[in-house]
N, C-alpha and C positions, 0 to 999 in steps of 0.2 A: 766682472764678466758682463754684468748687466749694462755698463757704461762702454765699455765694447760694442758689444751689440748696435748699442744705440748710432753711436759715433760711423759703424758700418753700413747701415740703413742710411745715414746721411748725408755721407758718403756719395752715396748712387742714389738717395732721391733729390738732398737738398731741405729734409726734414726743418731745421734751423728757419728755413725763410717761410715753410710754410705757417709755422706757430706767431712768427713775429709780430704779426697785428694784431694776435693776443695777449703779446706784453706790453703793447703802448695802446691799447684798447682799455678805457675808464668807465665807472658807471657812476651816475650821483648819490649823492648819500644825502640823505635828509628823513625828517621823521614820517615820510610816507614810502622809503624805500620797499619798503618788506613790500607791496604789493607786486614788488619786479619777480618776484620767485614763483607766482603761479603760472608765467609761463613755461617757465622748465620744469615743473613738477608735471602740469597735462602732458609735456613732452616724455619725460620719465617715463607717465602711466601709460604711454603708447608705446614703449622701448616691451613695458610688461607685458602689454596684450600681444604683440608681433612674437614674443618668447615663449607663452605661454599657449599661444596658439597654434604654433607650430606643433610645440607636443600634444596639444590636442589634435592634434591633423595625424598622427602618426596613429591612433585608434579610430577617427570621426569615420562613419561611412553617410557621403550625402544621399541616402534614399528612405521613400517615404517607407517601405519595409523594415530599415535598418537603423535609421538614426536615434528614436526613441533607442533601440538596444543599445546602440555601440555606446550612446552617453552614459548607459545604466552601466556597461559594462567598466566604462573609466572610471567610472565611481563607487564600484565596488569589486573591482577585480582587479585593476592597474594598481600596481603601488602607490600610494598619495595620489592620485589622478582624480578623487575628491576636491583633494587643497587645490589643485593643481586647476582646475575648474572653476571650484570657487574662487581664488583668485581671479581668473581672468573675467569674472563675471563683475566681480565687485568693482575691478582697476577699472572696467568699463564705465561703471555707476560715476567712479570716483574722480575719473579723463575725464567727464563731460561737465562733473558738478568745477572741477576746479577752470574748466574752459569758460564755465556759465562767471565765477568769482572774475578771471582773467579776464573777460571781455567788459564787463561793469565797472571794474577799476579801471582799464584805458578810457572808458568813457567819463569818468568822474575824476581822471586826472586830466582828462583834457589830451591822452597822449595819438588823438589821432587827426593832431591840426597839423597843417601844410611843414614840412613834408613830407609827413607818414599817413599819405591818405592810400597809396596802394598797400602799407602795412596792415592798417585795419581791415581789407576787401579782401588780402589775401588768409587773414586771420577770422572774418566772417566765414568766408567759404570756409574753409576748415571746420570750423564750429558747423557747419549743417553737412557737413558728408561725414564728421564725427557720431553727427546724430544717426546718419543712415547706417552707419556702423552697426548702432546700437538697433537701429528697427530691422538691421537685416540678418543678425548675430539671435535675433529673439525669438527665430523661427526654426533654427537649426537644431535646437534640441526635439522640436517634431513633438511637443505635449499642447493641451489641450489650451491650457491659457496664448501659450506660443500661436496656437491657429486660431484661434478666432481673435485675436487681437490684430495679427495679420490681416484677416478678412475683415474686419472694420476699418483697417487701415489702409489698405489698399481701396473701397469702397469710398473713402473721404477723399483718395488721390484723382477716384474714377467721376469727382461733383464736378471737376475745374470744367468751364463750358471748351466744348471741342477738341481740346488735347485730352481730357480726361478721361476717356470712356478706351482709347486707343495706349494712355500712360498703363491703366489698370489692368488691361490684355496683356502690354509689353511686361510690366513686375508680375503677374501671376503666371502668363508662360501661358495664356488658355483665360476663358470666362471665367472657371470657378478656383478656390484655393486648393492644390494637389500636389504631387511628386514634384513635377515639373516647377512650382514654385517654389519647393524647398531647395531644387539643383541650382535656379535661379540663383535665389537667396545666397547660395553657397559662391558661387560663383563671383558675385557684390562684392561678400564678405570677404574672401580670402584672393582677389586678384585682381580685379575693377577696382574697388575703392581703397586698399592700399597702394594701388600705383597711383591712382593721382593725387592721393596724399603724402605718398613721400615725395613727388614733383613739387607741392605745394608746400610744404614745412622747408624743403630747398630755398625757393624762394623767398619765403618768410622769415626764416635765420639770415638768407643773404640780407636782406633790406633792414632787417633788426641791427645787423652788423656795421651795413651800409652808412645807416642814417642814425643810431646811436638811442640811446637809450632818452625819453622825454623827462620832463619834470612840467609840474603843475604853472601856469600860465603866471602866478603872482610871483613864485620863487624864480620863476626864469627872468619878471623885470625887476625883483632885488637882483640878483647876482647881475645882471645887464649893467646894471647902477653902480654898482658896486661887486669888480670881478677876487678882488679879495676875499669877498664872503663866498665865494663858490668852493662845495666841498666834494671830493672825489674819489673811489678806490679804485685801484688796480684791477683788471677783471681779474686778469690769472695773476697771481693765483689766490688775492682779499676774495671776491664777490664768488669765484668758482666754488669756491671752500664753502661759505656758506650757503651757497646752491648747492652742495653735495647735503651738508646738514638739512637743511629741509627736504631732501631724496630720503634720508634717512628717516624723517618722521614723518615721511608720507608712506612711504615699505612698511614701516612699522604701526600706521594702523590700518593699513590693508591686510597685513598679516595678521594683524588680530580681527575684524570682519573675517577673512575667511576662515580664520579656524572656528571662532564661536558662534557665528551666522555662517554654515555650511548654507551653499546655494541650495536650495529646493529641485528638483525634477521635476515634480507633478506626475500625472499619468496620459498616459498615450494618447495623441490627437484620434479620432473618432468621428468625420466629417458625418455621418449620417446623425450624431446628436445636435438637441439643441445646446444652443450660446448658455455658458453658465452667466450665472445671475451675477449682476454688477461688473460686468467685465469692465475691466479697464487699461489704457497703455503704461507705460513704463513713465516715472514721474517726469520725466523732460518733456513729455509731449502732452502730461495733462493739464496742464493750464490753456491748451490749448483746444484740446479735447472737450474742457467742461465750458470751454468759450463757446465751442460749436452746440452743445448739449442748450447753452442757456439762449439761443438766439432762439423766434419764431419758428413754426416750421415754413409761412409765407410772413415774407415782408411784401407789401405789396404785391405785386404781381411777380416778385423773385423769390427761387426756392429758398428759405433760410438756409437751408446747408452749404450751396452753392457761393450764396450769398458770405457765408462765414470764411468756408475757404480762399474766397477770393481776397477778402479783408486781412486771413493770416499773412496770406503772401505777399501781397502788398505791403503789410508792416514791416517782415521781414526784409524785402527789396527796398524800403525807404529808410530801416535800420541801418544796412549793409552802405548807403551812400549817403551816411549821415554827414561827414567830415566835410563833406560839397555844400549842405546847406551852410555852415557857420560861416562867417565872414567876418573881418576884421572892421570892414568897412560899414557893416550895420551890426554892430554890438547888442541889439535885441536879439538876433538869432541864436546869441549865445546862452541868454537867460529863459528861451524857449527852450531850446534842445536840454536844457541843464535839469528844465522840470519838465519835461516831457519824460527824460533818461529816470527820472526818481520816482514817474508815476511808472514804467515797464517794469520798474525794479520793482517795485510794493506789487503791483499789478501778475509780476509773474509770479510771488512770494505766496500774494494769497491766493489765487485759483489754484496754484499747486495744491494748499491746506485745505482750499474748496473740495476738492476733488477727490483728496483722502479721506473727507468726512462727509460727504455724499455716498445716499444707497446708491 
């Protein structure tokens, strides 16, 4: 029955041609393959949060009145709407930590040299509207760490000279953090920033499709040398299979975080309180966080904060168009990016631990 079906569908769409390029579609195999799988598992954990969000949309009420209750309610009145939360709290923790693994192995394989340099830009972006995911997702539960992490964060956005003061009005919806920034928030979260991330992962699957999977710059001149030593699987259905299995042990310790580390609530936002003591953002943004903390408050005659912000962005923006400086033609640029890439990596490693073990 089910080969019916099938055959009927294809029938009247043509199913057969559309799959095709995924039977003569190859991927390399060598002993640094395994790093090819963290891009489909952040893809995965995005499949989880659009799923799980949704049922959380079916209780969420965005108002500063309501949203502390309605979370409390799915967490203790909705059936599993607990797990169901925790999950999508943690998939989020765990999208960004294996996007942060995924973007450090394309740099340390080398895989974003000519002609995967719109591959990397369009997979940068991603990686920082993933992250606003996550600073705009942090607000909607409407509890106290939620709001004033906000209002520092929004505050660090309001340093940039000239755009900044007009950025911090436009994300708060108003001078101070309120309702209006939680609808805001909400608004980001569930309809702004998943549209132009599913335009973007389009893109990115097309051009990952496109222009094929990379392999490390020395195995590409053996195999050049010698194309008998070049080794390869089938995507569909060798590599798909073992992309399924590592789906399966990413599910499987996401489901174990959420059930044994239930997410927290905390207690209701309270703007008229002061800032609890040591407040801090969510771990993706403290290394950067404890960057801004350790700079002056005057360099010279510029405000240190100012000063900091301007410096993260610009790292960021010189990040994102890394693959523009290497050159084939001046082969030191390679051996800079190579340890420039190993100090951001150590760099972003320990200001994270900085920052955990900082009052």
């Amino acid at each position: 029955m089910i080969a019916t079906l099938v055959r009927w569908f294809d029938e009247r769409l043509h199913l057969d041609d559309l799959i095709a390029p995924l039977r003569h579609k190859t991927v390399p195999t060598h002993r640094l393959s395994y790093w090819y799988f963290f891009g489909g598992i952040t893809l995965f954990l995005f499949v989880i949060q659009v799923l799980t969000g949704i049922l959380l949309l079916l209780y969420y009420r965005p108002g500063a009145n309501e949203a502390f209750e309605s979370v409390q309610y799915i967490m203790t009145r909705v059936q599993f709407g607990w797990l169901i939360r925790s999950i999508h709290s943690w998939s989020a923790n765990l999208m960004i930590f294996t996007a942060f693994i995924h973007m450090f192995s394309v740099v340390f394989l080398k895989a974003y040299r000519k002609p995967r340099e719109l591959t990397w830009v369009t997979g940068m972006l991603l990686l920082f509207l993933v992250m606003g995911f996550g600073f705009s997702g942090y607000l909607l539960p409407w509890n106290t760490l939620a709001f004033f992490a906000t209002k520092v964060g929004t505050e660090i956005a309001g340093q940039i000279p000239i755009i900044g003061k007009p950025m911090m009005i436009f994300l708060r919806g108003g001078e101070e953090v309120t309702g209006a920034t939680l609808t805001r928030f909400f608004g980001f979260h569930v309809a702004v920033l998943p549209g132009i991330v599913t335009v973007l992962i389009a893109v990115h699957l097309f051009l990952v499709q496109r222009l094929g999977m990379s392999v490390p710059p020395k195995l590409e001149a053996e195999w050049t040398a010698n194309p008998s030593a070049r080794r390869e699987m089938k995507f569909f259905p060798n590599f798909a299979l073992r992309e399924l299995m590592a789906w399966y042990v990413a599910i499987g310790a996401l489901g174990a975080l959420a059930a044994m580390f239930p997410w927290n609530l905390g207690v209701k936002a309270d703007p008229f309180i002061s800032a609890p003591a040591g407040i801090k953002p969510e771990w993706y943004f403290l290394f950067m966080f404890q960057t801004l903390k350790l700079i002056p408050s005057k360099v010279w005659f510029v405000d240190g904060e100012v000063l900091g912000v301007l410096g993260c962005s610009l790292a960021g923006l010189l990040w994102m168009m890394l693959p523009f400086f290497e050159s084939d033609k001046a082969p030191r640029t390679k051996v800079w990016i190579t340890g420039l890439s190993i100090f951001a990596l150590f760099y972003v490693i320990g200001m994270t631990i900085y920052g955990f073990l900082a009052n």
